[in-house]
N, C-alpha and C positions, 0 to 999 in steps of 0.2 A: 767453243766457249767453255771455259776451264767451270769446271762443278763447286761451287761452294759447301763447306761443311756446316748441315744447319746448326751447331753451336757458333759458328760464328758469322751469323747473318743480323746486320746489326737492326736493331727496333727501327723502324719507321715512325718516329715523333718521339716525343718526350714520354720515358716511363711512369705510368698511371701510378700514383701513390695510394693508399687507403683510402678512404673520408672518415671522417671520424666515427659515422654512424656504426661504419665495418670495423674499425676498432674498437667502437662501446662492444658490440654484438660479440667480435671475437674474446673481448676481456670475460663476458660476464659468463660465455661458453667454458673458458678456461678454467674460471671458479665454481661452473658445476663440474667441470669435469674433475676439480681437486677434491669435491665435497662430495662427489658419487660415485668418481670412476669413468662415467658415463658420459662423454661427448654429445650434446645434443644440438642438431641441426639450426639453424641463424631461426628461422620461420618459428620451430617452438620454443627459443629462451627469446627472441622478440614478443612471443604473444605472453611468455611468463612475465618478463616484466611491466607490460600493459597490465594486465590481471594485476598486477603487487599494485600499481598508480590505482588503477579504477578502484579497489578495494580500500585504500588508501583516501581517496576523495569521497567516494559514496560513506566512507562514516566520518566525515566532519560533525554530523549533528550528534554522532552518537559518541567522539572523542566530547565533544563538549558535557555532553551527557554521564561520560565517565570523571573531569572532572567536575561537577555537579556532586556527583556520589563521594568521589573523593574527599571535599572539603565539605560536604555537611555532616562524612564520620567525623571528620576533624573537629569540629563543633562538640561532636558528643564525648570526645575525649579530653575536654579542658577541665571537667569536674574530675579529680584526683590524680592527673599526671603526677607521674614518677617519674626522678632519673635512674634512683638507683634501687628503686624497689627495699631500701634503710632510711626512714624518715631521718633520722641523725645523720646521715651521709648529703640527705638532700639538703636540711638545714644547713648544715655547712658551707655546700658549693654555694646555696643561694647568700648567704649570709657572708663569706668571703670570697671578694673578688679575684684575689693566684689562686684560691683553691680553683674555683670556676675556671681559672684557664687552663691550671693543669689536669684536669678533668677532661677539656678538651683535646691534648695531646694523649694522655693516656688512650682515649677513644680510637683507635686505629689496632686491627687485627684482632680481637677479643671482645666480646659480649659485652655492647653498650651499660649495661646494669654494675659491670665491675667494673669500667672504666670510670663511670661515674664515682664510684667509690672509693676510688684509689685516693683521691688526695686526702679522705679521712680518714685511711688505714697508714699513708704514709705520717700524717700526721701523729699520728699515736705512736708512730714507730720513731721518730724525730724527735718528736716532745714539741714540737716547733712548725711552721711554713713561714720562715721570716725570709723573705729573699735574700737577704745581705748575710746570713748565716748559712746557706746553702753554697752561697757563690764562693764563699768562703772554704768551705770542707768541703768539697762535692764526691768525697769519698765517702764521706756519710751516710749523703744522699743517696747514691748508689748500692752500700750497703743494706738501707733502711731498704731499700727496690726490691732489693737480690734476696731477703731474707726469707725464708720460706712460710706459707706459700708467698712464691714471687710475685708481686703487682703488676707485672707483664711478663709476657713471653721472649720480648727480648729487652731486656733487662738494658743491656750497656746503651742501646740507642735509644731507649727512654730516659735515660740516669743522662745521658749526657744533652738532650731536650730539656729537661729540667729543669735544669742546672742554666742552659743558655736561655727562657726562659726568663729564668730571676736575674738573671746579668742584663737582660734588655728590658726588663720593667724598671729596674732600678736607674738605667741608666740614657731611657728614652721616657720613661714616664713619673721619672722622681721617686720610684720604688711604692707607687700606687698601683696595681693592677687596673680599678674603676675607672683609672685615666685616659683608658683606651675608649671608653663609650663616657664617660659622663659629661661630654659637651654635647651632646645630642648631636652625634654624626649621622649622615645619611646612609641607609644601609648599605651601600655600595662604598663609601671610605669606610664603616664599620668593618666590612668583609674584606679589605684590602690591608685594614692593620694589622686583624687577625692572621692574614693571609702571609705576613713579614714573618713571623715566628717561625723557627725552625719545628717542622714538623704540625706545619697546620699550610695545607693546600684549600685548594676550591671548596671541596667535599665539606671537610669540615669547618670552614671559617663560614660557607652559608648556612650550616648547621647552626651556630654559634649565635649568628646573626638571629635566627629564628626564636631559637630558646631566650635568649635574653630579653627580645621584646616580647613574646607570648606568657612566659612561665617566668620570668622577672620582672616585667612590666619597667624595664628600662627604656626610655627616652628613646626611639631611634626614627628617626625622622626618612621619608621618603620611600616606606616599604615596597615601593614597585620596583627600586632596586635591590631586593634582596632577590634572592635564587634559589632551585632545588640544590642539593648537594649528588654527583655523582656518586653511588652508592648502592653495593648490589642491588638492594631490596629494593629501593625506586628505581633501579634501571629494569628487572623482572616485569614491575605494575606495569611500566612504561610501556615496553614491550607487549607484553601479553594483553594490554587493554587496548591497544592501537593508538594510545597518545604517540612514540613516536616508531617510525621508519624502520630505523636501526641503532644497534649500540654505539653510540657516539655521545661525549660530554656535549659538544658545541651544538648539534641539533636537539636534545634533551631538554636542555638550558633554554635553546630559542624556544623550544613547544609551551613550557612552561609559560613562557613570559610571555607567545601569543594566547594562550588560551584561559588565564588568567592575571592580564598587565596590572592591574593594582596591586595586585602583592605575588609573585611567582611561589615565592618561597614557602608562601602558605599551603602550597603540594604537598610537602617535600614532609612532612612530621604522618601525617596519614599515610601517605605513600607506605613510607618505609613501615611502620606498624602495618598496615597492607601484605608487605613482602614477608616481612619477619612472620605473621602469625598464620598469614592464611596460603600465600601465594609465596610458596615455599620453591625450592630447586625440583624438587622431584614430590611428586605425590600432593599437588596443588590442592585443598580445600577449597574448592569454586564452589560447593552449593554451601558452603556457612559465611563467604567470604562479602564484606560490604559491598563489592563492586556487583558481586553474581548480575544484577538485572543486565545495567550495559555493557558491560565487560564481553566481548568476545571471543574472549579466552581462547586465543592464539598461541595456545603453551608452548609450542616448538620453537617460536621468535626467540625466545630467551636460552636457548638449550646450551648456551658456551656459557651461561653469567651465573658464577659459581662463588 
């Protein structure tokens, strides 16, 4: 009987595929092995990921407890909020409703405090915020941006927001900015018109959302749809205090609005004061910091969110 060569002896039954269980095991292997070097056996990144779950459910009481701390600093913050740390700048944004939105576009890449201010230094540099005279010269406008010091960092993509801007207030909301909230929208269409604007995403239009009911005391009806906004400093808290998992918008957003559904978005102004002053990138101030009690301070969770 003639000898077979055993590469070619064909399987007896049908070829065993993975189970999935063996492809979670091998993925999460792979990603230590990207993030160490280090290959580690199925038996200890199976028991790592049990440890992340059990450590993960064992503080339910105390994510609750973080936000607890969370929204009672928030409480203590309501007597002299600032936006732009220039009473004259905050008068403004509160007192004109395009200032207020371009305030909110300005806010992206550079220290919330100047951004806030920008529409009152543009203004002075204008003579004007009249939408219809913007949409008009938008060389102007972009001049007035670019002039030194510049009002942002980048200059042309804010000069050209600006500009588009006062071309969709004029021409979806009759050239009223207050048009967009003064029928007493629920925060969730509130955040979805913001959301239309070129150069306003999730981040900031729940942001928006926030300030305008808290520090305007504008109308906004149904605040359990409003939301954190995706934003280093509350992704940091988030992280490092075990409200969530991992860096992710969509699980962030869900934590929030599980662990406190009447208003989510009422996180999200402490939070971020949180990240900004105490629960920095490097060199966290955990023993002055509001959360210190429950706060677990899990620094390393947040080590890529810069």
């Amino acid at each position: 009987m003639p000898r077979v060569s055993p590469g070619l002896v064909k399987p007896q039954g049908p070829i065993r595929q993975p189970s999935g269980i063996e492809e979670l095991v091998r993925d999460l292997q792979n990603a230590e092995y990207v993030r160490t070097g280090v290959r580690p056996d199925s038996t200890s990144v199976i028991r790592q990921a049990l440890e992340t779950v059990h450590k993960a459910l064992v503080a339910e009481d105390q994510r609750k407890s973080v936000v607890t701390a969370i929204l009672s600093f928030g409480s203590s913050l309501a007597q002299g909020e600032t936006l732009s740390k220039d009473p004259r700048a905050d008068a403004f944004v509160k007192d004109n409703p395009f200032a207020f939105l371009l305030a909110v576009i300005f806010d992206q890449m550079m220290d919330a405090e100047r951004a806030w201010k920008a529409p009152y230094e543009l203004k002075k540099r204008l003579g004007h915020l009249d939408p219809t005279r913007m949409v008009a010269d938008p060389r102007a406008v972009a001049a007035a941006i670019k002039k030194p010091p510049a009002l942002h960092r980048f200059v042309n993509d804010v000069s050209r927001r600006v500009v588009a801007a006062a071309h969709r207030v004029l021409t979806q909301y009759g050239g009223r900015a207050e048009a967009i909230w003064e029928d007493k929208p629920s925060a969730k269409q509130l955040q979805a018109r913001f959301d239309e604007f070129d150069g306003i995403a999730q981040k900031k239009a729940a942001m928006a959302v926030e300030i305008l009911e808290r520090l305007l005391r504008v109308s906004v009806l149904q605040m359990e749809g409003s939301d954190i906004a995706y934003d280093r400093h509350v992704r940091r808290v988030f992280l490092r205090s075990g409200l969530a998992l991992y860096d992710d918008p969509d699980h962030m957003i869900g934590v929030a609005r599980q662990l406190n559904a009447g208003r989510p978005g009422a996180i999200d102004y402490p939070a971020w004061r949180i990240g900004k002053e105490w629960c920095r990138p490097s060199e966290p101030a955990c023993d002055d910091c509001p959360l210190r009690e429950p706060c677990p301070k899990l620094i390393d969770r947040a080590i890529s969110v810069r």
